[in-house]
N, CA, C and O atoms as a CHARMM CRD file, in Angstrom:
* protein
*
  300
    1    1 UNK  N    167.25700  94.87500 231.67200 PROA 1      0.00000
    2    1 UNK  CA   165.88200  95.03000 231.22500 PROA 1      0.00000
    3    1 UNK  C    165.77000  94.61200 229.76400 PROA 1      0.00000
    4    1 UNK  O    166.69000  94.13700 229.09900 PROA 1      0.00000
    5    2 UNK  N    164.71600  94.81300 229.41100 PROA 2      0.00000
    6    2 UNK  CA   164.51900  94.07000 227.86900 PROA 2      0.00000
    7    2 UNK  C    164.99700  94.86700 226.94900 PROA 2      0.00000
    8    2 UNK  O    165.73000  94.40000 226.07700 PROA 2      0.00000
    9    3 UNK  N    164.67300  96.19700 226.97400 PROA 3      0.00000
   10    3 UNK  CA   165.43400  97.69800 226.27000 PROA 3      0.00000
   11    3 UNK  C    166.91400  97.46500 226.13700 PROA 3      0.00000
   12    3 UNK  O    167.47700  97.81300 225.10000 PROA 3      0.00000
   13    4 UNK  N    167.78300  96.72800 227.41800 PROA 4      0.00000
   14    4 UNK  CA   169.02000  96.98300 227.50200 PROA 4      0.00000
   15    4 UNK  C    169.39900  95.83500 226.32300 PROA 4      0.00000
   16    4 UNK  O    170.12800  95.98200 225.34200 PROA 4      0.00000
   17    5 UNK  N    168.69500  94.71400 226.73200 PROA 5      0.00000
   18    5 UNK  CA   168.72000  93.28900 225.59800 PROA 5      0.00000
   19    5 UNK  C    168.84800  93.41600 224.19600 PROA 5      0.00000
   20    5 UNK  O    169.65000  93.06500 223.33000 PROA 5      0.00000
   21    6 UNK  N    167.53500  94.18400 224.28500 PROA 6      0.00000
   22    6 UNK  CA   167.46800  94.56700 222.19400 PROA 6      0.00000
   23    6 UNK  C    168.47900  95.57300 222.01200 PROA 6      0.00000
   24    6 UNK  O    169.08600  95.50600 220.94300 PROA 6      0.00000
   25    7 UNK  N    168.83800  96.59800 222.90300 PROA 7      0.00000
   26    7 UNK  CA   170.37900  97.44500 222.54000 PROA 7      0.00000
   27    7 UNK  C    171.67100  96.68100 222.45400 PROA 7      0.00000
   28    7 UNK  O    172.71500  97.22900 222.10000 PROA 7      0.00000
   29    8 UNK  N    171.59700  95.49600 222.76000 PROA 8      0.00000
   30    8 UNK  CA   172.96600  94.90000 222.52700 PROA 8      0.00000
   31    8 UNK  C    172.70900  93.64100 221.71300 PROA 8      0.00000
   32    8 UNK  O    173.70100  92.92900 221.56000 PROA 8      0.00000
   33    9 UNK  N    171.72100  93.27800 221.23200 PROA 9      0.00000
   34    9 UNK  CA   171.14400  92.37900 220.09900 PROA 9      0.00000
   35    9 UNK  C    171.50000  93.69700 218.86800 PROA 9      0.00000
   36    9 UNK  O    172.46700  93.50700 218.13000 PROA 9      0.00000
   37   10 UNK  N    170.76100  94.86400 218.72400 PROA 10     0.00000
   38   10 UNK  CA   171.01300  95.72700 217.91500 PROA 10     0.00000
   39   10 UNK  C    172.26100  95.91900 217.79400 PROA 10     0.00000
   40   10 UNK  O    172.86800  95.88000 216.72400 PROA 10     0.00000
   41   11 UNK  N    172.70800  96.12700 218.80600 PROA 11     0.00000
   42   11 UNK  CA   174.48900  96.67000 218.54000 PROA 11     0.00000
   43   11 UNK  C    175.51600  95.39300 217.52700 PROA 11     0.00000
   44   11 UNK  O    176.43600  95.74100 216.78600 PROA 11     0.00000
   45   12 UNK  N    175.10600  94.02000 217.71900 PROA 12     0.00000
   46   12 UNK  CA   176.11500  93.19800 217.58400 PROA 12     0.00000
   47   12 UNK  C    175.83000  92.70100 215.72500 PROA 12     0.00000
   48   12 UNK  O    176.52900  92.05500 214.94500 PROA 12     0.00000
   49   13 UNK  N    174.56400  93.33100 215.58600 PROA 13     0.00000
   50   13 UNK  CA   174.09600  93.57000 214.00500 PROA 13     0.00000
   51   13 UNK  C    175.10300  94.43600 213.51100 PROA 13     0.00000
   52   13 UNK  O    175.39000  94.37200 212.31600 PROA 13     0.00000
   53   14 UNK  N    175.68100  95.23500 214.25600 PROA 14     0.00000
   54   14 UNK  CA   176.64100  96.14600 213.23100 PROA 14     0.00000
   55   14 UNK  C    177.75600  96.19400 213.22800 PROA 14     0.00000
   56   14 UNK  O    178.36800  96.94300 212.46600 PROA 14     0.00000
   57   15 UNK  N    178.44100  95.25500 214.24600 PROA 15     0.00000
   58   15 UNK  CA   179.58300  93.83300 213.99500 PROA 15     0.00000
   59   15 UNK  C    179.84300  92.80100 213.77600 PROA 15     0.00000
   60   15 UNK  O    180.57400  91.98100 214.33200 PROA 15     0.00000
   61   16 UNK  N    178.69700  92.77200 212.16800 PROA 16     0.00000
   62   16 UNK  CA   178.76000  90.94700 211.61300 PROA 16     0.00000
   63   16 UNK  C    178.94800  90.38500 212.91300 PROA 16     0.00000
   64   16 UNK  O    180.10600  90.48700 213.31700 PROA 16     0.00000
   65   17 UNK  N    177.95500  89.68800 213.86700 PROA 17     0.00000
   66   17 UNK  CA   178.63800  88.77100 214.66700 PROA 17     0.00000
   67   17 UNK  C    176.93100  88.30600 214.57400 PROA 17     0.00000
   68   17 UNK  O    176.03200  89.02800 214.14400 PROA 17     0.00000
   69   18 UNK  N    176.74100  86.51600 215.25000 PROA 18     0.00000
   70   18 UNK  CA   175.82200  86.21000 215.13600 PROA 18     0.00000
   71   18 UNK  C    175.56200  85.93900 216.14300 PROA 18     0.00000
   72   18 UNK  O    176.56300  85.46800 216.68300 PROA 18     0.00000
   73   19 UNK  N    174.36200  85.96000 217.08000 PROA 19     0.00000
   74   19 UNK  CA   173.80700  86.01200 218.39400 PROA 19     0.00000
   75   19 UNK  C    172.86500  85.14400 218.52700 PROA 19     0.00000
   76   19 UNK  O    172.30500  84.83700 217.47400 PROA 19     0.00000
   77   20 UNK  N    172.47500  84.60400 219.54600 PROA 20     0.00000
   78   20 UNK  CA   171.09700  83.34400 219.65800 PROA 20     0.00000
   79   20 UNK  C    170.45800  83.84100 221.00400 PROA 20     0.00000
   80   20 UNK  O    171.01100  84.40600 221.94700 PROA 20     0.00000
   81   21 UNK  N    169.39400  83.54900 220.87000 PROA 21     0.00000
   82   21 UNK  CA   168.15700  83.83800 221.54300 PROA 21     0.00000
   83   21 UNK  C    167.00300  83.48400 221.27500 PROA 21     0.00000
   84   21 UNK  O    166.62500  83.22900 220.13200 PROA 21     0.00000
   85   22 UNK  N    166.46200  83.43700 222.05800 PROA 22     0.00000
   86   22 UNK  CA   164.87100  82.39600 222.19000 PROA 22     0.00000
   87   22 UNK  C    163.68300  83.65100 222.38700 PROA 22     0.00000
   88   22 UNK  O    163.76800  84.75600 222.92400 PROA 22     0.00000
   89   23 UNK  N    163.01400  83.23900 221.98200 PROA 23     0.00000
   90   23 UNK  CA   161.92000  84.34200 221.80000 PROA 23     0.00000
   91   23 UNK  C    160.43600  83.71300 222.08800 PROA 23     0.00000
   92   23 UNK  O    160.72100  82.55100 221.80300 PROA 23     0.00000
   93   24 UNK  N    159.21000  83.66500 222.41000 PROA 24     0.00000
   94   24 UNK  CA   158.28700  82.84100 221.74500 PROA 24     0.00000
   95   24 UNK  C    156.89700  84.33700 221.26900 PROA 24     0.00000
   96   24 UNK  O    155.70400  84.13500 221.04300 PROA 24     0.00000
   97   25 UNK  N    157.78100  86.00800 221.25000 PROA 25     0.00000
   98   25 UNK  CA   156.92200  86.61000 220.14800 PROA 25     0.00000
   99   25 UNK  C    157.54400  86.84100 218.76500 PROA 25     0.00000
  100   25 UNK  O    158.65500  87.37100 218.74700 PROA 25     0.00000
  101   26 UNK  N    156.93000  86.48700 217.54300 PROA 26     0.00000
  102   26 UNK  CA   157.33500  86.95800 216.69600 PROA 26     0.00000
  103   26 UNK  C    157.79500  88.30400 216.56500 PROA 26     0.00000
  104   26 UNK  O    158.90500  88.48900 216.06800 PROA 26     0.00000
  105   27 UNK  N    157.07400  89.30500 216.95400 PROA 27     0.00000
  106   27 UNK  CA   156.80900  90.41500 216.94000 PROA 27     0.00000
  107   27 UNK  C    158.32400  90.97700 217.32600 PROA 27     0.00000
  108   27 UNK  O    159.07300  91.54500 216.53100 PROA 27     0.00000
  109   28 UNK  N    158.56100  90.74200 218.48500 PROA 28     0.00000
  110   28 UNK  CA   160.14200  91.18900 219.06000 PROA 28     0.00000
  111   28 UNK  C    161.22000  90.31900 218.13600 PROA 28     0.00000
  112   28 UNK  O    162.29400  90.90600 218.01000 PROA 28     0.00000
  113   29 UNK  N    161.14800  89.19800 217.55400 PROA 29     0.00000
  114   29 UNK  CA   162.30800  88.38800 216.20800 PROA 29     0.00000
  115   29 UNK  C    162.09900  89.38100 215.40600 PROA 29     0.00000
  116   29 UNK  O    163.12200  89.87300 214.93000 PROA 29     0.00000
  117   30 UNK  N    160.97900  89.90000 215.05800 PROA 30     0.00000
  118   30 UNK  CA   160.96000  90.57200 213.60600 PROA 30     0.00000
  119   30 UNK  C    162.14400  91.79200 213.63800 PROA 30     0.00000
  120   30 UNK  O    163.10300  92.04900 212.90900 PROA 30     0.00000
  121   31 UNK  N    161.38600  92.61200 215.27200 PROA 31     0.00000
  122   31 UNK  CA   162.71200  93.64000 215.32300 PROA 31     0.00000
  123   31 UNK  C    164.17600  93.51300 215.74400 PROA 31     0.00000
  124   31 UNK  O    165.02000  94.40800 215.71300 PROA 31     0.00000
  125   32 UNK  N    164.29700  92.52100 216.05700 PROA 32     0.00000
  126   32 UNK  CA   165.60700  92.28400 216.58000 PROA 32     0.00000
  127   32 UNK  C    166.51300  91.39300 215.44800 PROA 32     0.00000
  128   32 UNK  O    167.73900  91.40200 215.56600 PROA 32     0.00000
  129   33 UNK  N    165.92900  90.68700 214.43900 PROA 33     0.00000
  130   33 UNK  CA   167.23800  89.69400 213.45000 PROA 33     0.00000
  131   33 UNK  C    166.57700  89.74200 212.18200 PROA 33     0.00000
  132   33 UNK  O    165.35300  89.85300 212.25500 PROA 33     0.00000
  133   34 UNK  N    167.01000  89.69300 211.19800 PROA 34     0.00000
  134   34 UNK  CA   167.19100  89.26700 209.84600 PROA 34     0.00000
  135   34 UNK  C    166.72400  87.88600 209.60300 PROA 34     0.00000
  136   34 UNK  O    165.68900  87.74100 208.95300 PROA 34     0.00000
  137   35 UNK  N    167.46100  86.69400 210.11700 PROA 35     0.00000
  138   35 UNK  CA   167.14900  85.89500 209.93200 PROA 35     0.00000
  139   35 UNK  C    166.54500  84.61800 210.71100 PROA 35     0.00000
  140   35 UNK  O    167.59300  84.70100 211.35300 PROA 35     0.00000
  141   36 UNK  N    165.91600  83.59200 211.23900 PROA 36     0.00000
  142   36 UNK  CA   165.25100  83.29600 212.15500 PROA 36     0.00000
  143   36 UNK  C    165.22700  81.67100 212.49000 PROA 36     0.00000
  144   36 UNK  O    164.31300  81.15500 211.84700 PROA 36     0.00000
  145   37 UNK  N    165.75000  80.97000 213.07600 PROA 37     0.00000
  146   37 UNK  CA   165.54100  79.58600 213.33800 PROA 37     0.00000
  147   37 UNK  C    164.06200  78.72300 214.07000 PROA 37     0.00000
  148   37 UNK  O    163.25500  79.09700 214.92200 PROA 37     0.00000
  149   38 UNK  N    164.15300  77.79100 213.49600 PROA 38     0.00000
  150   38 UNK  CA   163.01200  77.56200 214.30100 PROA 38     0.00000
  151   38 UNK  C    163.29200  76.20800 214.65200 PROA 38     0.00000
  152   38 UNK  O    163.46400  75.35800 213.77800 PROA 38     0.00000
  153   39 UNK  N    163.37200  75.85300 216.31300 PROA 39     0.00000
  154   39 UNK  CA   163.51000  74.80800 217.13200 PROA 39     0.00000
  155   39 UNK  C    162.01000  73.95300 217.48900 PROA 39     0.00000
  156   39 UNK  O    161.02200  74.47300 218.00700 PROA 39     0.00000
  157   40 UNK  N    162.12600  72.67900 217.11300 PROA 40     0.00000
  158   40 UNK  CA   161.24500  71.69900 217.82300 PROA 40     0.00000
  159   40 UNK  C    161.81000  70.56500 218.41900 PROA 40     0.00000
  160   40 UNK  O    162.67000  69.90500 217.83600 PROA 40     0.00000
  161   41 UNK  N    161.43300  70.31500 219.43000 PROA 41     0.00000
  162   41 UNK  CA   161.92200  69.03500 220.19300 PROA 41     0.00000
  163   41 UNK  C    163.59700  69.06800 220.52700 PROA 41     0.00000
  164   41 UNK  O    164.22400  68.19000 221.12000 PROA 41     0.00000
  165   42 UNK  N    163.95600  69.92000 220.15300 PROA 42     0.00000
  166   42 UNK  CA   165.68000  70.01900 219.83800 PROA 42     0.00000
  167   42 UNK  C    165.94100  69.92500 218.79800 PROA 42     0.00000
  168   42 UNK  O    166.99700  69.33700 218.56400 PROA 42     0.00000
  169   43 UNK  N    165.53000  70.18900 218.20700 PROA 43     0.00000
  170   43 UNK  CA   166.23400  70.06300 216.54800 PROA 43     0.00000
  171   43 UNK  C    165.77000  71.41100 215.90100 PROA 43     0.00000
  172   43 UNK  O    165.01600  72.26500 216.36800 PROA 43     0.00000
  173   44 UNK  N    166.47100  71.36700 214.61400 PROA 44     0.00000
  174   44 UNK  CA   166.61200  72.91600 214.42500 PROA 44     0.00000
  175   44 UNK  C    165.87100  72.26400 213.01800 PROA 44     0.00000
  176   44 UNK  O    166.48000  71.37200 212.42700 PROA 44     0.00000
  177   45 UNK  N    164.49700  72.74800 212.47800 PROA 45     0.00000
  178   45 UNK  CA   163.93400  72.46700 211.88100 PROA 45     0.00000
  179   45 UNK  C    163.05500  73.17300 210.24600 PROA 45     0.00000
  180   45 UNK  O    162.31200  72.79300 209.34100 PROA 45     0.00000
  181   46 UNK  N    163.77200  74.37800 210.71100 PROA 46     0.00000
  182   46 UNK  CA   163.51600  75.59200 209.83900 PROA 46     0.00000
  183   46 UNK  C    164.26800  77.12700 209.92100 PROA 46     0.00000
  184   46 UNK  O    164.07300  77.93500 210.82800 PROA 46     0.00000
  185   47 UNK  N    165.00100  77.28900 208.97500 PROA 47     0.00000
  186   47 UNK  CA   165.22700  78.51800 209.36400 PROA 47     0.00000
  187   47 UNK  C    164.85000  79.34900 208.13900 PROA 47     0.00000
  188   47 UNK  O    164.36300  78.69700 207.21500 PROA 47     0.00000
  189   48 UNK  N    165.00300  80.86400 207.93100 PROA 48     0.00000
  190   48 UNK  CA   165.07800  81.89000 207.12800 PROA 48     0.00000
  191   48 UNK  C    164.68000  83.01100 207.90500 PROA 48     0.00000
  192   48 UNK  O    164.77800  83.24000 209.11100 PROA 48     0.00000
  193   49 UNK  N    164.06500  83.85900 206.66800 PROA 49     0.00000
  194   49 UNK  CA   163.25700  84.87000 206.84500 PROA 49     0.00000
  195   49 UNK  C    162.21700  84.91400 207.60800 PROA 49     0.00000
  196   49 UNK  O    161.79100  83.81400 207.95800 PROA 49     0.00000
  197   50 UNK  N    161.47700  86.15000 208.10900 PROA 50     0.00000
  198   50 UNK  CA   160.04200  85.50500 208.84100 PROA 50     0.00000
  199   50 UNK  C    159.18700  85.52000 207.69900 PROA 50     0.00000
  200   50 UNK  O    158.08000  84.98300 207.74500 PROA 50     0.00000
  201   51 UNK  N    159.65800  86.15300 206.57300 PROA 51     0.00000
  202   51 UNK  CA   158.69500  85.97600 205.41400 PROA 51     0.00000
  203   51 UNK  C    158.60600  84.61900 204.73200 PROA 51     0.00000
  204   51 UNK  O    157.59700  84.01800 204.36100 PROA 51     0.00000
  205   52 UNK  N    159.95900  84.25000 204.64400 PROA 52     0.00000
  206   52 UNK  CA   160.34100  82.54300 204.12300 PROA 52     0.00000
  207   52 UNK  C    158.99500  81.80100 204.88200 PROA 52     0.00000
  208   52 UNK  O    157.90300  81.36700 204.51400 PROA 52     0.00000
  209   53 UNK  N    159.78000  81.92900 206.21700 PROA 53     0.00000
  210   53 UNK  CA   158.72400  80.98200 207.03000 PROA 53     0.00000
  211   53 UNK  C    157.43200  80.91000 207.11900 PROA 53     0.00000
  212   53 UNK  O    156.74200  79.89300 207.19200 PROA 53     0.00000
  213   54 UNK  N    157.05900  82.16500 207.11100 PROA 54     0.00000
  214   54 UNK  CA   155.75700  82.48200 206.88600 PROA 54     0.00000
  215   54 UNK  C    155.29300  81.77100 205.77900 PROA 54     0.00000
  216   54 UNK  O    154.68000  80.75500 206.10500 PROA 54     0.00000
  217   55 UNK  N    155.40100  82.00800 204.31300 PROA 55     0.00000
  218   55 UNK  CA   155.31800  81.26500 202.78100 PROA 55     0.00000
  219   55 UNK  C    155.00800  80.00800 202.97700 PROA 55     0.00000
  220   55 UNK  O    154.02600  79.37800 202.58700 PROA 55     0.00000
  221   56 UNK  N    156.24700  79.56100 203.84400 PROA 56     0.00000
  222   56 UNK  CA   156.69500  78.11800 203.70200 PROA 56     0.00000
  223   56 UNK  C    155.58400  77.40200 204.83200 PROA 56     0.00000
  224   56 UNK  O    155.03400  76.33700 204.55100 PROA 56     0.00000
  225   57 UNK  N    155.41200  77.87600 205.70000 PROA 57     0.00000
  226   57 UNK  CA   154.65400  77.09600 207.04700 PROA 57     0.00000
  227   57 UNK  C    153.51500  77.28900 207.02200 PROA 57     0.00000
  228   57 UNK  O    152.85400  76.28200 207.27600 PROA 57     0.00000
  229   58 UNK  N    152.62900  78.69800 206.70000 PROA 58     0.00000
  230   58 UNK  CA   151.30800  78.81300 206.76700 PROA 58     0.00000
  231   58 UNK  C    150.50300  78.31000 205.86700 PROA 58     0.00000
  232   58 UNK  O    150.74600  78.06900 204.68400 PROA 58     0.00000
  233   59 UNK  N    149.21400  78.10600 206.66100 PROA 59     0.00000
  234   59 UNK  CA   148.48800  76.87700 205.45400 PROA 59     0.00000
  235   59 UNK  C    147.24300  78.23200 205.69700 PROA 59     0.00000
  236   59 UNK  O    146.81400  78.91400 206.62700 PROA 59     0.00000
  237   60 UNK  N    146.98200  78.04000 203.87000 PROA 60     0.00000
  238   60 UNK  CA   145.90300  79.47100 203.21900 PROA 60     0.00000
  239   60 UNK  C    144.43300  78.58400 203.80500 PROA 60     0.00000
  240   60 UNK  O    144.11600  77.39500 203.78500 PROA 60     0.00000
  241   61 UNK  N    143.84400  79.69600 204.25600 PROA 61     0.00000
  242   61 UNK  CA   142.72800  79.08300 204.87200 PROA 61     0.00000
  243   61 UNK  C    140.90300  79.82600 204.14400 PROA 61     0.00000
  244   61 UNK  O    140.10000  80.59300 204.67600 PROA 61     0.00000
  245   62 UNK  N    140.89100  79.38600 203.27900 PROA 62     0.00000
  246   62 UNK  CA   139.44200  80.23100 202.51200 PROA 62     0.00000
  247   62 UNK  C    137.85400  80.28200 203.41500 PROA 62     0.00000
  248   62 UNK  O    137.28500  79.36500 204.00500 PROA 62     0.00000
  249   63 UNK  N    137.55100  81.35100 203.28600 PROA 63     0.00000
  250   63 UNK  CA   135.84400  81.42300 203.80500 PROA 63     0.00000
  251   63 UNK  C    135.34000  82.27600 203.52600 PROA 63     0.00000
  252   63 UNK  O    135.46100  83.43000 203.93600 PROA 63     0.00000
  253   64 UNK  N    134.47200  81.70400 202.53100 PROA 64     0.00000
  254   64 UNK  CA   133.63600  82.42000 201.88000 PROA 64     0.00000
  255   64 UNK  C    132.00300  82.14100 202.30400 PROA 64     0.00000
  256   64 UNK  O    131.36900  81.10400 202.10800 PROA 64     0.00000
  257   65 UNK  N    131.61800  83.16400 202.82700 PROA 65     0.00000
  258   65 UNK  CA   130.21500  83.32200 203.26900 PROA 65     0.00000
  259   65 UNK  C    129.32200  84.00100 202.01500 PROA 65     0.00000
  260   65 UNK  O    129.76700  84.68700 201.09500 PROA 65     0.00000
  261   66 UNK  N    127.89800  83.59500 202.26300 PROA 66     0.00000
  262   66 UNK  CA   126.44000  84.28600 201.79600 PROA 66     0.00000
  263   66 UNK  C    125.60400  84.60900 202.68100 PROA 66     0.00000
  264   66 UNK  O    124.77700  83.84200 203.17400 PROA 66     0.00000
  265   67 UNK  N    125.74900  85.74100 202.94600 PROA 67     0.00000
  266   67 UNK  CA   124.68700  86.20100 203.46500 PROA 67     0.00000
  267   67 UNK  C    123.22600  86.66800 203.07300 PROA 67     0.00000
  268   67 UNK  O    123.36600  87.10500 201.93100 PROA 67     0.00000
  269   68 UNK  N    121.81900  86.80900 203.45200 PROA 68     0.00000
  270   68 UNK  CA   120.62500  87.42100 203.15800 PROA 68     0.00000
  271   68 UNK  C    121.08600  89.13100 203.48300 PROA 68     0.00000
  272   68 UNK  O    121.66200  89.58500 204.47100 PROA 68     0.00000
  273   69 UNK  N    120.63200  89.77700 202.35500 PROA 69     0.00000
  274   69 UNK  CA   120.73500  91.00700 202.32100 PROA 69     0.00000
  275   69 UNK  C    119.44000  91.60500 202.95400 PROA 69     0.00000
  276   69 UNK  O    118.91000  92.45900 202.24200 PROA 69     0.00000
  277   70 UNK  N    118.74500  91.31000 204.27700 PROA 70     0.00000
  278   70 UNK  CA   117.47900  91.59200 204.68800 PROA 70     0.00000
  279   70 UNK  C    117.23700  93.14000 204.30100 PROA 70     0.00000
  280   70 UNK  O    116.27600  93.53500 204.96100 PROA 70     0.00000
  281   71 UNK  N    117.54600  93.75700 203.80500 PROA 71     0.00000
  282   71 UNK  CA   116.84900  95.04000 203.14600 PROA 71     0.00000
  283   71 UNK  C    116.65900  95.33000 201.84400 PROA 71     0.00000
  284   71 UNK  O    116.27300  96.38900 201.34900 PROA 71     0.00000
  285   72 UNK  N    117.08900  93.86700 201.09200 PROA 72     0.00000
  286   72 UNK  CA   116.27000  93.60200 199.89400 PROA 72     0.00000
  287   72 UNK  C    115.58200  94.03400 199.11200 PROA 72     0.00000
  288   72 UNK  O    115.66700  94.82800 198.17500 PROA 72     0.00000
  289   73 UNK  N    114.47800  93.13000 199.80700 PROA 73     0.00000
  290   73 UNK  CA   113.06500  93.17300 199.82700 PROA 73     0.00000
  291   73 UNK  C    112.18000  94.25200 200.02100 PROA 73     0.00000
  292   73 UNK  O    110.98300  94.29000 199.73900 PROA 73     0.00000
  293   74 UNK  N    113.09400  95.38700 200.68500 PROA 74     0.00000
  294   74 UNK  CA   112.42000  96.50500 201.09500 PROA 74     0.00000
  295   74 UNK  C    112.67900  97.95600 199.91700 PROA 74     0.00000
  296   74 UNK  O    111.86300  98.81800 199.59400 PROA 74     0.00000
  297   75 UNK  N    113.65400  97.84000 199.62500 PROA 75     0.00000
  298   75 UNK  CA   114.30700  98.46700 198.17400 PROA 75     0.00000
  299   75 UNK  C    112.89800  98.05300 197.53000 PROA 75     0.00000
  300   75 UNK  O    112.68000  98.26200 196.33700 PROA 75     0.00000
């Protein structure tokens, strides 16, 4: 089961040993490794932190709205 998976992903963290596995949630990489590869096409194209990656890969996206304060006018 998946419980049994992350207990022996967890376990092998606390015998320096390094393990591979494919994932496609972040969410379960975050709890299961330290550090994180990232595969495209076959090639190994990024690795670190999920914070590294994060920094490094996400593009800052701004939006800034104006809205009418329709109770304004009524003040």
């Amino acid at each position: 089961t998946r419980r049994d998976l992350w207990r022996l992903i967890s376990s092998t963290q606390l015998n320096d040993r390094t393990l591979f596995f494919t994932s496609s949630s972040i969410e379960e990489c975050e709890q299961l490794a330290e550090r994180y590869g990232v595969i495209s096409q076959g090639r190994l194209v990024a690795i670190g932190t999920v914070e590294a990656l994060r920094v490094r890969h996400t593009r800052l996206c701004i939006l800034q709205l104006e809205v009418e304060d329709k109770y304004a006018k009524q003040r």
